[in-house]
N, C-alpha and C positions, 0 to 999 in steps of 0.2 A: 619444759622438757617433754621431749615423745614418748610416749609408753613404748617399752620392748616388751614385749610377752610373746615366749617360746616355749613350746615342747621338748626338750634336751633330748628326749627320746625320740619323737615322732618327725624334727625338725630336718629337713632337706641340708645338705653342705650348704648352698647357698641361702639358705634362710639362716642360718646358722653366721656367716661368714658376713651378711650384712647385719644381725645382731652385734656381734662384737663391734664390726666398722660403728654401729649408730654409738655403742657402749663410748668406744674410744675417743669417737669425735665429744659429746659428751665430757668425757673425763678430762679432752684436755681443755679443753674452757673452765674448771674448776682452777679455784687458789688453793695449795698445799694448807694442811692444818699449822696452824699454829703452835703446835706442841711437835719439836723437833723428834721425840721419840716415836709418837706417831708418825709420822713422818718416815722413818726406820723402816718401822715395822711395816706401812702402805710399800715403799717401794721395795720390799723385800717378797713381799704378796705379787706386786706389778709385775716384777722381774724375771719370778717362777710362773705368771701366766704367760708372759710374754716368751719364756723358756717353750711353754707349749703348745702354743702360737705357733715357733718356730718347726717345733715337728711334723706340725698339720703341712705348712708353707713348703718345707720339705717336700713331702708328698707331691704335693701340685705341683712343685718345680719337677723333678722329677718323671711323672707324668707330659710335661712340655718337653723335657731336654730327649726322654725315650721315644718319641713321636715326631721331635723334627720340624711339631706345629709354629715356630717362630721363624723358620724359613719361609712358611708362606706370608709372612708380613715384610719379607723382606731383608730380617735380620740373620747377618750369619752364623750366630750361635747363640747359646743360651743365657753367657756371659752377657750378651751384648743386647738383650730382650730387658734380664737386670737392668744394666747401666741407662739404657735410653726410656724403659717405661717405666720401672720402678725407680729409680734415680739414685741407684746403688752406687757406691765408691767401683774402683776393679779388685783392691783386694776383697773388699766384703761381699761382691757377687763373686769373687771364685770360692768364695770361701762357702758360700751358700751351693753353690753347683757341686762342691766337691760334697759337700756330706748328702745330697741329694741321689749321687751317682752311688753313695757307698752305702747306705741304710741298707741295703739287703744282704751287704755281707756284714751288718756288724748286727748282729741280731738282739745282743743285748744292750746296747747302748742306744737302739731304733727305740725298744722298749722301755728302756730307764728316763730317756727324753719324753716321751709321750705321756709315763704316767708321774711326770714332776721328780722321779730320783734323781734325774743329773742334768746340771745346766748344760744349756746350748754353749757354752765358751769349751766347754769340755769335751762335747760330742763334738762339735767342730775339731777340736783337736787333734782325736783319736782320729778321725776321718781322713783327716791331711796327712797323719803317718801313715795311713795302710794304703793308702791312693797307689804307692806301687811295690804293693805287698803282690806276691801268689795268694790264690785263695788259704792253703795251707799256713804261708807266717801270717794272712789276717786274723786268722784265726786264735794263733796265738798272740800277736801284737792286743789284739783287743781286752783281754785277758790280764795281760802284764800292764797296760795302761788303765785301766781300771783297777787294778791293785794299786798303784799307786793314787788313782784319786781316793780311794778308800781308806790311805795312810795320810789322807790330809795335805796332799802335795796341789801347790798351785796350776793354775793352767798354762803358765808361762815353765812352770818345772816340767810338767807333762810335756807340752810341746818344744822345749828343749828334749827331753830325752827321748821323745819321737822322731828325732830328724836323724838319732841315731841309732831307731827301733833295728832295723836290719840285723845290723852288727848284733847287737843286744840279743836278738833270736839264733844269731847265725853261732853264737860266743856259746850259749845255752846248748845249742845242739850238738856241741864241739864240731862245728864244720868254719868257723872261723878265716878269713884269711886273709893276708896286704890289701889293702886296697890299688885298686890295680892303677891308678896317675902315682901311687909311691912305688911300686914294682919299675916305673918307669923312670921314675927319678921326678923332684918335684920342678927341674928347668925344663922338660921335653915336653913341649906341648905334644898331643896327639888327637887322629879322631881314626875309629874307626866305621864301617859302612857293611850294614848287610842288606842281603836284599828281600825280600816280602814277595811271599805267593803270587802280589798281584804284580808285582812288577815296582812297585814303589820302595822306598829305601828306611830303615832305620837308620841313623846315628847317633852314636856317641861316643865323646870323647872329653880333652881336660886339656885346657889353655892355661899356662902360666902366666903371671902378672902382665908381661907384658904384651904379652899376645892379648890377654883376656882386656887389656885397653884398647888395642884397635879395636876389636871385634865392639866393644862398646860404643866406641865413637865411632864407626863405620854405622852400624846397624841401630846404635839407639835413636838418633832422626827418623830414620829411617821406618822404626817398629813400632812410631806412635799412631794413637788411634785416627783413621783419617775422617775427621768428623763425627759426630751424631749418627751420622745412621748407617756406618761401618766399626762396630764396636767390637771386634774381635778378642778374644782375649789372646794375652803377650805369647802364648807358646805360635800363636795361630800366625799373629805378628809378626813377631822374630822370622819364621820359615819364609812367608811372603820377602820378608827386608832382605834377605839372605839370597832369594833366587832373585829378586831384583839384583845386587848388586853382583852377583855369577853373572847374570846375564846382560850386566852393560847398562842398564836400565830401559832404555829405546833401543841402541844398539844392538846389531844381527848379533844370534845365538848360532850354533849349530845342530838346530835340533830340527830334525828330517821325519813329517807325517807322511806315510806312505796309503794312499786310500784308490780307489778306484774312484773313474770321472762320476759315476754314477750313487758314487756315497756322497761328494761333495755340491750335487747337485737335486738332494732331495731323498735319495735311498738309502735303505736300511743295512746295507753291507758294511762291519766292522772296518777301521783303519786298522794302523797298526805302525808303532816305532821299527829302527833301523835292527834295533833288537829282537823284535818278536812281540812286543808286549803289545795286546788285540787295545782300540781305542774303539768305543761305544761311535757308532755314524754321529748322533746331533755332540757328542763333543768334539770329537774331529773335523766337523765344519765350525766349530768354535776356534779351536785351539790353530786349524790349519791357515786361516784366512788372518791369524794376529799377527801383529807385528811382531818379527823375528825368529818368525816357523815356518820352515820352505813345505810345500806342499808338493810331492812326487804323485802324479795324477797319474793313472795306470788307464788304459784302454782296451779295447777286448784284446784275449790272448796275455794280459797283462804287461802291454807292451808302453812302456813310458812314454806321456806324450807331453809331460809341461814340468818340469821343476825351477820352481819360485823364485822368485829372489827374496832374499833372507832380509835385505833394507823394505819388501812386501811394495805397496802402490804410492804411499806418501813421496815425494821430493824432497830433498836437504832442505831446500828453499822453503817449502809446503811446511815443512816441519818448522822452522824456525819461524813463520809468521804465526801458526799456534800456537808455538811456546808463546809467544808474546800475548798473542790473544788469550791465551789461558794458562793464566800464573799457577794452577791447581786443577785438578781434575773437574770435569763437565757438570760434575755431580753436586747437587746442593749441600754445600758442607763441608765437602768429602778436601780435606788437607794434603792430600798426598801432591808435589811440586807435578807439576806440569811436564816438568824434564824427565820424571822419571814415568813419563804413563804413556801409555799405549796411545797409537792413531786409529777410531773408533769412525767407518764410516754411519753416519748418524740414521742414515736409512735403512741400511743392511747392505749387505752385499750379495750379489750374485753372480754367477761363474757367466761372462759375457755381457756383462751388464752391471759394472763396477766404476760408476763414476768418483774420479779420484779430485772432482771443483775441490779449491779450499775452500768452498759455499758448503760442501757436504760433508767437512769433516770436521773430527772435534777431536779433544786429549782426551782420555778416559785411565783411571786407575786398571790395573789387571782386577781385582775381582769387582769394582762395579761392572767392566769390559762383559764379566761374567756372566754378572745377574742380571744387566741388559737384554743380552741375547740368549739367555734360558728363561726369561718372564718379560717379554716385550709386551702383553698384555696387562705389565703393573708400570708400564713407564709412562711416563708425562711429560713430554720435551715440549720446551718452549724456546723464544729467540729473544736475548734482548736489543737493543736500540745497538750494539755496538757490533751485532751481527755472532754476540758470544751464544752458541747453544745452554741450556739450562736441564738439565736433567732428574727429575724426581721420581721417587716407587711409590705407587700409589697401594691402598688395601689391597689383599690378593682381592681377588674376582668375585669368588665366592665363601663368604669366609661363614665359618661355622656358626650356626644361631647360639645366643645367649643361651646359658643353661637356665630351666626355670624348675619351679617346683614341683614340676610334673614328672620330669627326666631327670632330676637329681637322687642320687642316693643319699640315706642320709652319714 
């Protein structure tokens, strides 16, 4: 065995973090005692470090999801950093992202985790209920869920009576009231739609059984993960399946980018929808040049001088030799059917200089489409013998030096 010898005080996060790894690996090459009570009592010891483990893990998670730093590897969230490098389940990485995001509003439960009072199934729990508290009922929510673990209630009673903490607060405060799919009767599906400062929409709403079956079989194909190194988690899912299937999949949309020739061609001047709503220049040459978004090109004096066609430069014919050639999306891995993904010209495109060969094109999912053409510096395209393009994300570029003992705190 390797000696570990550490300063607990003087020791770096990273000296610290490979101590335990050497501990752990270590422990599990050991055989359990012989004496089943022993036994007991070790995993009962393991479980409470492992509880504290988890508060540290927290932290770091945390720290990555506030920062964004998993984007630059490629991955689209933090869910999906879990699932593909730690080799988390998807419940057990959201499960891990949600009490990550919420440690700072549960102040005593961040606390009680850290110094061994209360398991991580627990603190998990609590975390999942307040996730769409106000700050105001987390506050309370945290409070009343910890009274009950204090009364000896399990974590499965807890998170039972968490998913109807609201109510429970709302009951307390006397501000109570229907829930609003029973105001409506429990046969009336509904959804309603507001709209957001930036222009993008909230929804929500309440499908009755039967409705809530298409939406299931519509969209649960549809919402699953597309490969390994598109790990989105299901909320992120669900919305992608959802605009695909509004919009046809391949099939023209009607959605009208309005930009001047001189945004779509390199300059820094905002686009903008048929509404008003301002689009950043480099995504508007993303979003204007995909399949199934007409581009309205404005000239000096803003005088219109080109709008798109909504079928964009692919051919029916062009198309259907892709679909053949590419049963799935371009992307190594990536699951999403063929049928439903975008025409990706594989070199880029440029305004006069847009060769539409089926030599230059390929299927591409909408968000690999994305991350193609916002980090064309992490891509990797190859060809193989059957003339099918192959597309990989390589490391970002420059990616952050290892922490060492020098730059770590402890």
């Amino acid at each position: 065995m390797d000696l570990v010898a550490v300063d607990l005080g003087e020791a770096s996060t990273m000296e610290l973090v490979d101590a335990a790894a050497a501990i752990a690996a270590e422990l599990a090459g050991r055989s359990a005692p012989e004496s089943p009570s022993s036994c007991m009592e070790l995993a009962e010891k393991l479980a409470a470090a492992s509880d504290a483990q988890e508060s540290a893990l927290a932290d770091l998670i945390g720290r990555v999801d506030a920062t964004g730093e998993m984007r630059r590897w490629g991955l689209p969230s933090t869910q999906a950093w879990l699932r593909s490098r730690l080799g988390m389940r998807e419940s057990r990485a959201r499960e891990r992202v949600t009490l990550a995001r919420q440690r700072h509003r549960l102040p005593k439960v961040t606390a009680m985790l850290a110094d061994g009072e209360l398991s991580y199934g627990y603190a998990a729990t609590v975390a999942d209920a307040v996730a769409r508290l106000d700050d105001a009922d987390c506050e309370k929510a945290e409070s009343v869920l910890l009274d009950m673990v204090d009364q000896g209630f399990s974590a499965g009673k807890v998170a039972a009576f968490g998913r109807r903490i609201r109510d429970v607060i709302a009951e307390r405060d006397g501000r109570e009231q229907a829930p609003e799919d029973s105001q409506r009767g429990y046969e009336r599906s509904w959804v309603t739609v507001t709209r957001s400062l930036d222009g993008g929409r909230y929804i929500k709403g309440w499908l009755n059984p039967e409705d809530a079956a298409i939406w299931d079989g519509t969209l649960g194909p549809l919402a699953k993960p597309a490969g390994p190194d598109d790990q989105r988690d299901l909320p992120e899912r669900t919305a992608a399946a959802l605009t695909t299937v509004l919009s046809g999949g391949h099939r023209a949309t009607k959605v009208t980018v309005i930009c001047d020739l001189d945004t779509l061609t390199g300059g820094e001047a905002p686009a903008r929808l048929t509404d008003g709503t301002p689009i950043p220049a480099p995504q508007a040459r993303r979003i204007a040049l995909a399949a199934g978004v007409s581009p309205l090109l404005l000239g000096g004096g803003h005088t219109p001088l080109y709008l798109g066609h909504r079928i964009r430069f692919a051919t029916a014919a062009q198309r259907q030799v892709l679909e053949t050639l590419y049963p799935t999306c371009a992307f190594q891995g990536c699951e999403v059917p063929g049928t439903l993904c975008e025409v990706d010209h594989v070199n880029g495109w440029a305004l006069g200089n847009s060769p539409t060969d089926i030599d230059e094109l390929a299927l591409c999912c909408g968000w690999h489409n994305r991350l193609k053409h916002a980090n064309a510096e992490q891509m990797h395209i190859t060809q193989d013998t059957t003339g099918r393009y192959i597309y990989r994300a390589l490391p970002p570029p420059n990616p952050r030096p290892a922490p060492t003992a020098l730059n770590q705190a402890a």
